[in-house]
C-alpha positions in Angstrom: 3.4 41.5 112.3 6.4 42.2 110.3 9.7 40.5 111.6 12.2 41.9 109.5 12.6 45.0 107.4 15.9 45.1 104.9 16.6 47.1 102.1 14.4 45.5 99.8 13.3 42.3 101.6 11.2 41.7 104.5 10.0 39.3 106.9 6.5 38.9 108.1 4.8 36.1 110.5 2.2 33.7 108.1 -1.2 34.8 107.9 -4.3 32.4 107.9 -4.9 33.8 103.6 -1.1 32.9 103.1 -2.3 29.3 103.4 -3.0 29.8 98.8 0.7 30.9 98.4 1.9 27.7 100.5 -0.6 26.0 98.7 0.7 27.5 95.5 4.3 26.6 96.2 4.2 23.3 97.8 2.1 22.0 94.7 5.0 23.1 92.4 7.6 19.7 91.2 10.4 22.8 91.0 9.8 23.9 94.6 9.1 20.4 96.1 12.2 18.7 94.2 14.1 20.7 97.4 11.6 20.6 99.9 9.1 17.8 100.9 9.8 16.2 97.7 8.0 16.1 94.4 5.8 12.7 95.6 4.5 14.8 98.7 2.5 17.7 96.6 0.4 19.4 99.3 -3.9 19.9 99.2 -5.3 23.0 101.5 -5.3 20.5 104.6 -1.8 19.2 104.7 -0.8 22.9 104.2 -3.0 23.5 107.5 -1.6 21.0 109.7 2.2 21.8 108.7 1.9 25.2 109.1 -0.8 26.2 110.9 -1.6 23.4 113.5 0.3 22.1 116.4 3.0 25.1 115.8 3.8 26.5 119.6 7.0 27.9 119.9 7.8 27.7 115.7 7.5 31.4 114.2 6.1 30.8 110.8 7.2 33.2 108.4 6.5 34.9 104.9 9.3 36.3 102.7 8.6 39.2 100.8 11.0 40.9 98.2 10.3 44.2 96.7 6.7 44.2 97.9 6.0 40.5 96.2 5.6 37.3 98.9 7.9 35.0 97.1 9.1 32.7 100.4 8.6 30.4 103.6 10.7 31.1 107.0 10.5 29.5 110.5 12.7 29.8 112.7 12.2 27.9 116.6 14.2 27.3 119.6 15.6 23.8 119.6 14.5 21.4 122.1 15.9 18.8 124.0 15.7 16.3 121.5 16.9 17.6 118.6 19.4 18.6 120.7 20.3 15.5 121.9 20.3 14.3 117.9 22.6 17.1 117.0 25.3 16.9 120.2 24.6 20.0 122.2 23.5 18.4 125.5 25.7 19.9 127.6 25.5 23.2 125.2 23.7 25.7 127.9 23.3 28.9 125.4 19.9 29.5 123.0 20.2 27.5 119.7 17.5 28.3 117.1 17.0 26.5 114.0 15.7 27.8 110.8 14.2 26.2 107.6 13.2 28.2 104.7 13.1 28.2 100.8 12.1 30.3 98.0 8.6 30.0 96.5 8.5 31.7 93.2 11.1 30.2 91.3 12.2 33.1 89.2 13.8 34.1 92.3 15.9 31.3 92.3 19.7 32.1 91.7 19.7 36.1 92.5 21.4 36.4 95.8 17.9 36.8 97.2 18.2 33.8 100.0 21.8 34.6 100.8 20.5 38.2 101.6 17.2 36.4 103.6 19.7 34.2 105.7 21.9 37.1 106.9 19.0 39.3 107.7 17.8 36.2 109.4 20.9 35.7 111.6 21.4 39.2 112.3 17.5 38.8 113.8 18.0 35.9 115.5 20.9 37.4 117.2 20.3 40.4 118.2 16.3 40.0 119.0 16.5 36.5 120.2 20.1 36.4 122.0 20.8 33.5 120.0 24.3 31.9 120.4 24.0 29.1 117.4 21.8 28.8 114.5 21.1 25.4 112.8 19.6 24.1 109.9 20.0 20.4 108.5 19.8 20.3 104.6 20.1 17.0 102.4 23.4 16.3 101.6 22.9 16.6 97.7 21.5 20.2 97.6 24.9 21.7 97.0 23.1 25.1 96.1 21.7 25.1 100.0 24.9 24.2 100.8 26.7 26.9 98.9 24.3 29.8 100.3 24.7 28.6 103.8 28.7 28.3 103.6 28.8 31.8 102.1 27.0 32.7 105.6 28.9 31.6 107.8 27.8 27.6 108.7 29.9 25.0 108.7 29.0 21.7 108.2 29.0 20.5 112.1 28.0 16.5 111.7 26.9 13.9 109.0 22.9 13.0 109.8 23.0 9.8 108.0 19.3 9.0 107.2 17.8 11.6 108.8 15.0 12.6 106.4 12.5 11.0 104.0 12.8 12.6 100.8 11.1 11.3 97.8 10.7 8.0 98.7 14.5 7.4 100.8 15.8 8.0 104.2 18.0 10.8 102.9 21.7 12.5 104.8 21.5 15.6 106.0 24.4 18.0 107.0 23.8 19.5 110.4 25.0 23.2 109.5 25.9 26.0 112.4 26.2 29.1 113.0 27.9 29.9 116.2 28.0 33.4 117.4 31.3 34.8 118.0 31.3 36.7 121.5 
């Protein structure tokens, strides 16, 4: 089911055969440097219990540009915990967060994500009635950082340790997105 259709890029919910692209990427030390980490390479069955198992209320997405799958989206609805990690307790609106990243690394460094992000928001928002978006990216991945900025997040709170990356408990930035009304 497609998601998403923008100029050139859409949005489409994983398929059981995308299970070789995620294969494909998350075995790559380029891809993995930003996301899992390049000592957590992924065989056929960690790729089907992190994306395809256990996955209720998690839409998991592929990115496609110009015809090509070249990305990984999910967006979810947070839940009480996270957000009783990020602050938004007493928050009564729908917060969704989002984790992505691009696949095919000649991609990289094109505009392509930014463009993926606001399409994503502008989703979220309208189809979803979501009143903040949230992502949490390591503090060192300045290029995350900059893409999400040029969006719209700000950096909301310092998650010190919250992820294990390569090895470390790493920070994280909780980012939002709050929707003006």
């Amino acid at each position: 089911m497609i998601i998403l259709e923008e100029n050139e890029i859409s949005i489409r919910q994983l398929r059981p055969e995308d299970a070789t692209l995620l294969l494909k990427w998350l075995s790559d030390p380029m891809v993995l440097e930003y996301y899992e980490g390049r000592d957590h390479p992924h065989d056929m069955a960690l790729i089907n219990k992190h994306f395809y198992e256990n996955r209720e209320g998690i839409t998991s997405c592929i990115i496609k540009y110009k015809g090509k799958e070249i990305g990984y989206i999910q967006f979810y609805l947070i839940d009480e915990e996270e957000k009783e990690i990020y602050g938004y307790e007493e928050f009564d609106g729908k917060i969704y967060g989002m984790d992505q990243f691009i696949g095919e690394v000649e991609f990289w460094n094109q505009g392509i994500g930014s463009r993926v992000i606001k399409d994503m928001l502008s989703y979220l928002i309208t189809n979803k009635v979501a009143k903040k978006i949230v992502m949490d990216p390591q503090t060192w991945n300045t290029r995350a950082l900059r893409v999400y900025e040029k969006n719209g997040f700000t950096k909301k709170k310092l998650l010190v340790q919250h992820e294990w990356h390569e090895g470390e408990l790493r920070d994280c930035w909780l980012m939002e997105y709050e929707v003006n009304q």
